[in-house]
C-alpha positions in Angstrom: -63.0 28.7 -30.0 -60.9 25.9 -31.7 -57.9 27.7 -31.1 -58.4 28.2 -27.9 -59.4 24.6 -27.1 -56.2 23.7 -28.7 -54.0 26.2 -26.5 -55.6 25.1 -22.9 -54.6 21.4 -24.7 -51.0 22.0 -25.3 -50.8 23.9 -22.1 -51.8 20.4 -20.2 -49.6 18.4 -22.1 -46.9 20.6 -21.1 -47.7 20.3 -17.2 -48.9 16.7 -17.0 -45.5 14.8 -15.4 -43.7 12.6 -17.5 -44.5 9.0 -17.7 -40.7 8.3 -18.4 -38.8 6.6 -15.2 -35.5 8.6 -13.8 -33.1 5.9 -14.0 -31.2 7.3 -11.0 -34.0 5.9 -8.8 -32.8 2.9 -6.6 -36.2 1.6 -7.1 -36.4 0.9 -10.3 -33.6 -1.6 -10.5 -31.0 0.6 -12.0 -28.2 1.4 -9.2 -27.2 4.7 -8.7 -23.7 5.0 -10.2 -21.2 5.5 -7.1 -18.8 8.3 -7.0 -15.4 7.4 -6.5 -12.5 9.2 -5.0 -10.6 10.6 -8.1 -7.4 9.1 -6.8 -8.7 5.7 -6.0 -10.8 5.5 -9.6 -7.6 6.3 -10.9 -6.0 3.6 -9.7 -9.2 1.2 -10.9 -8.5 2.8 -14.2 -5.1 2.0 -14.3 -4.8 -1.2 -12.4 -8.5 -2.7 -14.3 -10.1 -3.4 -10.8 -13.8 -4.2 -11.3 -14.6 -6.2 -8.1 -16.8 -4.2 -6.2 -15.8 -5.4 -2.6 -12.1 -4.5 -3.7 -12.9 -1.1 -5.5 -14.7 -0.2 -2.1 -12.0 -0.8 0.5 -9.6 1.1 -1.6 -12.0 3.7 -2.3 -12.6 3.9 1.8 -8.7 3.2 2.2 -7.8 6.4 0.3 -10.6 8.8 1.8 -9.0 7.6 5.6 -5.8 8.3 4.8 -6.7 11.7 3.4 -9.0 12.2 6.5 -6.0 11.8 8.7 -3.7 14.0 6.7 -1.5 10.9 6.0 -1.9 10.7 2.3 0.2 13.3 1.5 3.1 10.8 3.7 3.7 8.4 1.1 5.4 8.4 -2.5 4.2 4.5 -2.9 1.6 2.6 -1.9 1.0 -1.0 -3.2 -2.0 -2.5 -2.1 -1.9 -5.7 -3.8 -5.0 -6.5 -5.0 -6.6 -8.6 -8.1 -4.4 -11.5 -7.9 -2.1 -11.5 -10.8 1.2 -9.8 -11.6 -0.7 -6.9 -13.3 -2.9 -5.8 -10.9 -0.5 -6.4 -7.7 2.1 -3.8 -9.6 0.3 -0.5 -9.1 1.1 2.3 -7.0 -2.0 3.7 -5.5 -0.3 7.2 -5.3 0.5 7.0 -8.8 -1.0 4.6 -11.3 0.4 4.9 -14.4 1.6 2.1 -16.2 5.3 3.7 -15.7 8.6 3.0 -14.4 8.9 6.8 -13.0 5.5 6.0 -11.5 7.5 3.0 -9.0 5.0 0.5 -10.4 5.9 -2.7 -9.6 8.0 -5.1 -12.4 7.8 -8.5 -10.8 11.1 -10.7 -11.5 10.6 -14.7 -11.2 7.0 -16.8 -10.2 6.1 -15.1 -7.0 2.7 -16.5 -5.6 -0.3 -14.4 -6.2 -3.2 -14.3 -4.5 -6.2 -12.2 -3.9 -4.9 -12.3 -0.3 -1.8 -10.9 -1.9 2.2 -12.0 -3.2 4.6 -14.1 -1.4 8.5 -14.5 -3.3 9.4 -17.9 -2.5 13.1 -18.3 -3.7 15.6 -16.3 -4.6 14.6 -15.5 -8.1 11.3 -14.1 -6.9 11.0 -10.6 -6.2 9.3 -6.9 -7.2 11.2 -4.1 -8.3 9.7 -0.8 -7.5 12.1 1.5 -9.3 12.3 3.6 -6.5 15.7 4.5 -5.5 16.3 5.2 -2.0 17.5 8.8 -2.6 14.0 9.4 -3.2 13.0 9.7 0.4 15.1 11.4 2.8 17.4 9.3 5.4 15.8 11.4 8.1 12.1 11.6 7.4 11.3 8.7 5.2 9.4 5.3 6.0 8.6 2.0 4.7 6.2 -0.8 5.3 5.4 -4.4 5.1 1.9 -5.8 5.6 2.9 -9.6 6.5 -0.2 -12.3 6.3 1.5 -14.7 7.0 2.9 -16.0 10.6 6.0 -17.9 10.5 9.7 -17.8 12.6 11.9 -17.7 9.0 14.7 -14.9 10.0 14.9 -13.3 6.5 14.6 -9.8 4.4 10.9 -8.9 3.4 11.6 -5.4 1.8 14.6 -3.2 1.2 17.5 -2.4 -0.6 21.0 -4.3 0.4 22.8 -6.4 2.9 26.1 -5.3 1.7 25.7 -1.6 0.6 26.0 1.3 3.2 23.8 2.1 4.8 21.8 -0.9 3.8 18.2 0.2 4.3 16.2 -3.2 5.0 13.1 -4.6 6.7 13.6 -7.7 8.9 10.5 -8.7 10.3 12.1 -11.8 11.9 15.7 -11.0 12.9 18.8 -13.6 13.6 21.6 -11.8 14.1 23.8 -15.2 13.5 22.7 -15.0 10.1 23.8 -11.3 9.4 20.2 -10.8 9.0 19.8 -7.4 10.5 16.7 -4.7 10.4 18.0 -1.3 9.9 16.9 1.7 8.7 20.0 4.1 7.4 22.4 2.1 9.5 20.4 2.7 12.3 19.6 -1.1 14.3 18.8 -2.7 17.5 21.5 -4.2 19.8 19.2 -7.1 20.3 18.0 -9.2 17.6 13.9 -8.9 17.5 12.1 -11.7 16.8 7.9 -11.3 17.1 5.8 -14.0 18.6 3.4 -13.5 15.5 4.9 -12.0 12.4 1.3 -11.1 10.9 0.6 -7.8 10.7 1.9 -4.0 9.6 5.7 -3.6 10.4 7.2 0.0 9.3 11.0 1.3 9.9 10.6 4.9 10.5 13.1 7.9 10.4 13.2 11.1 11.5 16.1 13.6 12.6 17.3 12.5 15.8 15.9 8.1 15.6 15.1 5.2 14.0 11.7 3.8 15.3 10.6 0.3 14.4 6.9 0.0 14.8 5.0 -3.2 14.9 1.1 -3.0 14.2 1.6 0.4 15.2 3.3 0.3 18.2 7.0 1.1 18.7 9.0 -1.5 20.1 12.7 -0.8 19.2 13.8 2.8 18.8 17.4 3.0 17.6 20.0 5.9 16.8 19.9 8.8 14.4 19.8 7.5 10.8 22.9 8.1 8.8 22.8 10.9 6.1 24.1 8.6 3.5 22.2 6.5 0.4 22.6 2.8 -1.3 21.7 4.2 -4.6 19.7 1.2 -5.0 16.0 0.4 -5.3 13.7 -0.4 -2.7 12.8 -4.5 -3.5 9.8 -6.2 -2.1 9.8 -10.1 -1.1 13.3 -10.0 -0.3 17.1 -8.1 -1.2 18.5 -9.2 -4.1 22.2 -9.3 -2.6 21.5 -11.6 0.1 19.8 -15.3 0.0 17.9 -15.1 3.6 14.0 -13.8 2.7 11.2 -13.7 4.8 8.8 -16.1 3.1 5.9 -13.8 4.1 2.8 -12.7 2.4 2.9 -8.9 1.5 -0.6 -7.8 1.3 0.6 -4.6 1.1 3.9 -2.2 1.7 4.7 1.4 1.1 7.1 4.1 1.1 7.1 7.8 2.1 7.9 10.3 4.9 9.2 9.6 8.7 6.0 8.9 10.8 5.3 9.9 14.5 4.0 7.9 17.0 0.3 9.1 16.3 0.7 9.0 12.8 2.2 5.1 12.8 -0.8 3.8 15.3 -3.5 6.0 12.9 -1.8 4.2 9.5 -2.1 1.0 11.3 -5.5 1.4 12.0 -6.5 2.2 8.5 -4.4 -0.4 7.1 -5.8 -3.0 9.2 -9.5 -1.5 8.6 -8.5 -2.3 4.7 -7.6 -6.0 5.3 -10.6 -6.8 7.0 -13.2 -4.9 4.3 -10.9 -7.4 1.6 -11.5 -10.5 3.9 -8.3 -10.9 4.4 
């Protein structure tokens, strides 16, 4: 009889529910731990981003671009974030602390910001390491995220004023000045000079044109790009050969693949969806 007390006893024990809590409750004040994109928890990883407003709109930036097939567009991304040299350097398509990865070596005092990195003089300016044979001169791309709205003709990104066939983004133009955007040799006849110069301007090539796009609308489409190379690496805040910069806050560039007309608008409107999650 005791042992069969004792078995009906055990046996309850066993079925009672336990009194222990399930910490992935929300309700019992521990947070349920979020799952990241592998890419952009990479790129937290690598880059030692803990804010959590910052490791969301990245995490939401990479699923959109992957959503809308553009991921797979772009060798570099820099979405300069955190503030400091460190964190502004990393590529979100490739994080590693690395050279070969095009992460960012900043030369000079350039400003940062959590809004993002202006170069200010001359000596100021980011190296990618990212030669421009890496792309091809007829379906390649890069942009410049500009937050800040001024009418200073200079270079924001590129490669050379004085190398063939130059490869540099002009937001504000002045012809005057030799300061010309142009994309493989390929340019406007007209200088271009934007009422506002805040916003997403890309140089885009593909086979038979040039297209610049501003805020993801084309508004100068030039010749066919020239199948020819500086051999030099793609700088952001200004060109190294040439004294004219922009002055303008890049709150983020990148480099890839020629982009069509959708694909320009669709990059715009995830880009600008990004600045506004980061407040900025």
């Amino acid at each position: 009889m005791k042992n069969v007390f004792l078995l009906l006893t055990v046996c309850l024990i066993i079925t009672l529910p336990s009194c222990q809590k399930d910490h992935s409750n929300p309700g019992d004040g521990n947070p349920i731990p979020v799952a990241y994109d592998k890419d952009a928890q990479a790129f937290f990883t690598s880059s030692a981003i803990t804010d959590t407003v910052q490791k969301t709109a990245i995490n939401d930036f990479v699923i959109a671009l992957k959503k809308d097939s553009l991921w797979n567009k772009f060798v570099a991304i820099y979405p300069m974030v955190g503030g400091d040299s460190a964190t502004t350097s990393f590529n979100l398509k490739d994080p590693r602390n690395s050279d070969a990865a095009y992460r960012i070596t900043w030369h000079g005092s350039p400003d940062f910001k959590t809004s993002g990195v202006t170069c200010l003089t001359t000596a100021d300016w980011g190296d990618t390491h990212l030669v421009d044979t890496v792309v091809s001169y007829n379906n390649s791309s890069i942009s410049y995220y500009s937050g800040t709205s001024n009418q200073v003709a200079g270079y924001d990104m590129g490669c050379s004023n004085s190398i063939y066939p130059f490869n540099i983004l002009a937001i504000y133009e002045n012809f005057s000045l030799d300061i010309v955007n142009t994309w493989f040799n390929a340019y406007g006849t007209t200088q271009y000079q934007p009422a506002s110069t805040v916003g997403l301007f890309t140089n885009s090539s593909t086979t038979d044109k040039v297209t610049r796009y501003d805020n993801g609308v084309a508004v100068g489409i030039y010749n066919a790009p020239d199948s020819a190379y500086t051999h030099s690496v793609i700088t952001i805040g200004q060109v190294t050969d040439d004294e004219n910069i922009g002055l303008r806050e890049c709150r983020l560039a990148s480099i890839g693949s020629g982009l069509t007309d959708a694909q320009a608008l669709a990059f715009y409107n995830i880009v600008k969806t990004f600045e506004t999650k980061l407040n900025r």
